[in-house]
C-alpha positions in Angstrom: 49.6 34.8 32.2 51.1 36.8 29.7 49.6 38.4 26.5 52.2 36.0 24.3 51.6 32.5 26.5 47.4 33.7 26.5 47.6 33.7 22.5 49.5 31.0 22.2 46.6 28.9 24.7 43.5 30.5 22.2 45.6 29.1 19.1 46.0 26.1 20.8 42.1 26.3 21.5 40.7 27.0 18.2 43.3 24.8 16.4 41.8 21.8 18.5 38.3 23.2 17.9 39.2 23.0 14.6 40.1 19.4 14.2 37.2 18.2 15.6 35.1 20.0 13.8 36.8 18.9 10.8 36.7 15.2 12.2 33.1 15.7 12.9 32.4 16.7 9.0 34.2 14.3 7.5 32.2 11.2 10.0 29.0 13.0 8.9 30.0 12.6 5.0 31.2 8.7 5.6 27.9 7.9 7.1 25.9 10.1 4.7 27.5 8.1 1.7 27.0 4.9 3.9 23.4 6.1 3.9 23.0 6.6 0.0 25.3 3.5 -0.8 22.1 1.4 1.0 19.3 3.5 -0.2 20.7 2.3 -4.2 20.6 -1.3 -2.5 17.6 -0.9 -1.2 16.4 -0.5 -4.7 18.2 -2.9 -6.3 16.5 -5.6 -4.0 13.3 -4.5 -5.0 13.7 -5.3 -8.7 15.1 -8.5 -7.5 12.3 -9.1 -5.4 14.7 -9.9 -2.4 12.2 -9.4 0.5 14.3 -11.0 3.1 17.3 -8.6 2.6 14.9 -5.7 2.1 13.1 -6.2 5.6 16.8 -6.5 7.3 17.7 -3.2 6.3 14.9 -2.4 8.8 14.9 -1.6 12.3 13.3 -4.8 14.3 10.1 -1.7 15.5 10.6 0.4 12.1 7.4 1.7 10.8 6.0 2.2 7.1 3.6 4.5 6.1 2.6 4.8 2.7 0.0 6.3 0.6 -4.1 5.1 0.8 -2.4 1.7 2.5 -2.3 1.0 6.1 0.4 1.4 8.7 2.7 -1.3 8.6 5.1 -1.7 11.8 7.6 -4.6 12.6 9.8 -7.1 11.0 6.3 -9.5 9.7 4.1 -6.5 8.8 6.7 -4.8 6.5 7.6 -8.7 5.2 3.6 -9.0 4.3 3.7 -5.3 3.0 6.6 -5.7 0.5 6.0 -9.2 -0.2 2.7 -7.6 -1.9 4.5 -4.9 -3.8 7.1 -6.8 -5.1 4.4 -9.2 -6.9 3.0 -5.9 -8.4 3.1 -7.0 -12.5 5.9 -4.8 -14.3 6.8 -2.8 -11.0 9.8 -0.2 -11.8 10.2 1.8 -8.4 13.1 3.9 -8.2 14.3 6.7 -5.9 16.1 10.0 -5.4 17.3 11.7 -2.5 17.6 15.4 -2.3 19.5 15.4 0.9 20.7 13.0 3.3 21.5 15.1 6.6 23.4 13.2 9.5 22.0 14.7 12.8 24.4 12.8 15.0 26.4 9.8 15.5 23.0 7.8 15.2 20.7 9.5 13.5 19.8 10.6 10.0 17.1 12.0 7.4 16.5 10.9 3.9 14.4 12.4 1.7 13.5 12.9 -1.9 11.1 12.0 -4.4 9.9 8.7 -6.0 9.0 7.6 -9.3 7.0 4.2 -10.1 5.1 2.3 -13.1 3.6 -0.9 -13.0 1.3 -3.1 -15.6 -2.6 -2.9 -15.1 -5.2 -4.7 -17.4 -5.5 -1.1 -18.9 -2.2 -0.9 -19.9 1.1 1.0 -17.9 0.3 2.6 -14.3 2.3 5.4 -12.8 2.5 7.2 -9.7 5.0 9.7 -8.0 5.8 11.7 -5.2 8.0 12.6 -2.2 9.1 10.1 0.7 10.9 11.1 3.5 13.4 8.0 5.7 14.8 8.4 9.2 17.5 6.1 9.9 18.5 5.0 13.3 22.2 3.4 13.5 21.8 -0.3 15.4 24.8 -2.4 16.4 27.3 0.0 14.1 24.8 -0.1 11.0 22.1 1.8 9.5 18.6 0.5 9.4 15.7 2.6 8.2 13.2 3.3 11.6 10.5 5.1 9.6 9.4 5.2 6.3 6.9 7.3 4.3 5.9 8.1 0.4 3.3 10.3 -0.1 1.8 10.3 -3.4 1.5 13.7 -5.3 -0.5 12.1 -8.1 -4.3 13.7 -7.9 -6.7 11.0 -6.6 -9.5 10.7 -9.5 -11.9 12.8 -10.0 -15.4 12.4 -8.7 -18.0 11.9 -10.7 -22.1 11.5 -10.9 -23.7 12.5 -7.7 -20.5 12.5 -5.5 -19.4 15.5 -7.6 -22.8 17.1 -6.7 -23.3 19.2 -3.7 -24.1 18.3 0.0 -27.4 19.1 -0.8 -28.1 16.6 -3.7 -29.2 13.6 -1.7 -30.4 10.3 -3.6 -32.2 7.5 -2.0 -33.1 4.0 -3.1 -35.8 1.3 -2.0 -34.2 -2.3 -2.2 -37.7 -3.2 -3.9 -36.7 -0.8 -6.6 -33.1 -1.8 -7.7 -32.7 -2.9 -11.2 -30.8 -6.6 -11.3 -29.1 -7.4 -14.6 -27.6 -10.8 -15.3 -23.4 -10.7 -14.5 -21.5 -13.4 -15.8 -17.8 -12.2 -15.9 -15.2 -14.8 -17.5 -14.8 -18.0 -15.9 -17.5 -17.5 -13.2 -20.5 -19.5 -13.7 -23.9 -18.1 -14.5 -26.4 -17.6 -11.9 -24.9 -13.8 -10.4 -26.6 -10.7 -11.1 -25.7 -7.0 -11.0 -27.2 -3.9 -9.3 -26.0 -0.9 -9.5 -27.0 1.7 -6.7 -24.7 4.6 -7.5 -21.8 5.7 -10.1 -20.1 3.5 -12.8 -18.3 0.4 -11.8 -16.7 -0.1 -15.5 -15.3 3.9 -14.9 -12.8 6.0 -12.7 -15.0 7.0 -9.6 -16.8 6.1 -7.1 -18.8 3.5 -7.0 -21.7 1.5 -4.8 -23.0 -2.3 -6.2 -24.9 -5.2 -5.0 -24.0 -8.5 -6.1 -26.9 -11.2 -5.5 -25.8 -15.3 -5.1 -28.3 -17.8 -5.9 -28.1 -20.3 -2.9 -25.0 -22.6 -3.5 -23.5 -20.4 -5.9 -20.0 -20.7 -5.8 -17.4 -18.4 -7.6 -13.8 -18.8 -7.9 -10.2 -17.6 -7.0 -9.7 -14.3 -8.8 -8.3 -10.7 -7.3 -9.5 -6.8 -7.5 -6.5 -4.2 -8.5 -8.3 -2.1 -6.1 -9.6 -2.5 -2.5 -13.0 -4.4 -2.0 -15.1 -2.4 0.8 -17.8 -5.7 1.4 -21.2 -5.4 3.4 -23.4 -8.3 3.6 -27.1 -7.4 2.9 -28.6 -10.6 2.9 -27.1 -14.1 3.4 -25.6 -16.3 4.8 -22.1 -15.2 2.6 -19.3 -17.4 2.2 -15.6 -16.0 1.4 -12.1 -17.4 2.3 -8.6 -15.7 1.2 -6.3 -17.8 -0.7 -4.8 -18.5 -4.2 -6.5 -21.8 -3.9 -9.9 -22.8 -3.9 -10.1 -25.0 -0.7 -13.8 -24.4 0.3 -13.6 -26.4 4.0 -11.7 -23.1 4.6 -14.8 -20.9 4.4 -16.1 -18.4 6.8 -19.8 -17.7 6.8 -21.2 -13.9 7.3 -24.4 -13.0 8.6 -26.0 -9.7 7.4 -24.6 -6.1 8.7 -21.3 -8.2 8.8 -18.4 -6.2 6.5 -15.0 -7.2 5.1 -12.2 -5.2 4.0 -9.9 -6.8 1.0 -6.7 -5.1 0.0 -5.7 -4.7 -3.6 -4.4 -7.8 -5.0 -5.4 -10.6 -2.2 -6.9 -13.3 -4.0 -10.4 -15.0 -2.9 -13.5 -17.0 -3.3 -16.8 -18.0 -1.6 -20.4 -17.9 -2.6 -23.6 -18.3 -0.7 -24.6 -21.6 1.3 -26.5 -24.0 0.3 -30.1 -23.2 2.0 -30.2 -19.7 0.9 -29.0 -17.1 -1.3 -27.1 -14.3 -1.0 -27.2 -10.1 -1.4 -23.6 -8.2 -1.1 -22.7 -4.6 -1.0 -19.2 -3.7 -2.6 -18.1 0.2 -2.8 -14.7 1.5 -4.0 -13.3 3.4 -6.9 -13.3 2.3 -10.1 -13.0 1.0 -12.3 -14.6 -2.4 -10.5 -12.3 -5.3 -11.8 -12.2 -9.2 -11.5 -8.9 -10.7 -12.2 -8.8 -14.3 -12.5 -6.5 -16.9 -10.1 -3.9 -15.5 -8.1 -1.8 -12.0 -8.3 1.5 -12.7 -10.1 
């Protein structure tokens, strides 16, 4: 081959190198505006609360991973996750990306940070932080496969003995607890209050026992926090619902424990033979909210 036609065949070469590289950039833009076009949709829906279109933009395995909350994978346990958070009183969650990088025809990253407020009984809640989003392309469209936030706000600080050392050890004999009348709003009289370690009414840990004389029976209300529940003494009685329906009771021995997320509205009491002793630790502040979440 000549020097002229062997030039000619490298133009050729580069010029169709060229082209698809060009082709490939501008596919890689289109999907990456694509991307951000249903990331600002995404957010949208969750102002309007639109669970149903906010669980389609999800793969049908896509996991979520977020902050101090459980993993939440598949179509129903992301419905049950965002069904929650949209519910959350004065919620104003809003997103930015830093970068949206198409890897290939199918797959991209998201990420950025996050910014969010929401109403408490204390007054306006915030919390921020960075997420990251893989999306997987399914049947020609983008559907998130994984998502995860991870908070950068400080968790509170510790106080009383759980800011002591590992060698400050405290120890308390069940005969020697302190029981104080606890009536809170709408809940009839009869409950009272022990507290073992911390201060339930302040940010922190805290460790209480709540005693039930037998029959006692409390109503539908909700924690803003998660309810860690070990029964000392019983038998206990709880169901979950935002209505009292008390044929739907469970009953707990002792040693038994229950887990309640934020915001999952309950009621029980003891039976009727005997009373009950309960063990609740969290961090405060320890809050009853009456009826159902919002």
């Amino acid at each position: 081959m000549s020097s002229t036609k062997w030039t000619a065949a490298r133009t050729a070469l580069a010029t169709l190198a060229i082209a698809a590289f060009a082709s490939t950039a501008q596919s890689q833009q289109s999907d990456a505006r694509a991307i951000r076009a249903l990331s600002d949709q995404w957010q949208r829906d969750v102002a309007a609360q639109n669970v149903d279109a906010i669980v389609a933009l999800h793969a049908p395995d896509a996991v979520v991973m977020m902050s101090h909350s459980p993993l939440a994978q598949g179509s129903t346990a992301i419905r049950g996750m965002w069904s929650e958070a949209v519910k959350t009183p004065g919620l104003n969650l809003h997103w930015t990306p830093t970068k949206i990088e198409v890897m290939n025809p199918t797959r991209a990253v998201e990420y950025g940070t996050y910014t969010e407020s929401f109403d408490t009984p204390q007054g306006k809640g915030t919390d921020a932080g960075s997420y990251v989003t893989i999306w997987h392309k399914v049947n020609g469209k983008w559907r998130v496969a994984l998502d995860e936030a991870n908070t950068s706000t400080p968790l509170p600080a510790a106080s009383g003995a759980a800011a002591m050392g590992m060698g400050d050890v405290k120890s308390m004999a069940g005969s020697g607890l302190t029981w104080s009348d606890f009536s809170p709003a709408g809940f009839d009289p009869g409950m009272k209050l022990a507290v073992l370690e911390g201060d339930p009414g302040a940010k922190g840990p805290y460790v209480i026992r709540l005693q039930f004389p037998a029959g006692y029976r409390f109503p539908v209300h909700w924690h803003p926090g998660v309810e860690n529940l070990t029964v000392v003494s019983g038998p206990f009685q709880l169901a979950m619902g935002n209505t009292a329906d008390w044929s739907a009771l469970k009953t707990y021995a002792p040693g038994d424990f229950i887990y309640i997320p934020p915001r999952h509205s309950h009621f029980g009491g003891s039976a009727a033979q005997a009373p009950s002793v309960i063990q609740l630790h969290g961090e405060g502040p320890f809050q009853l909210v009456l009826g159902a979440p919002k």
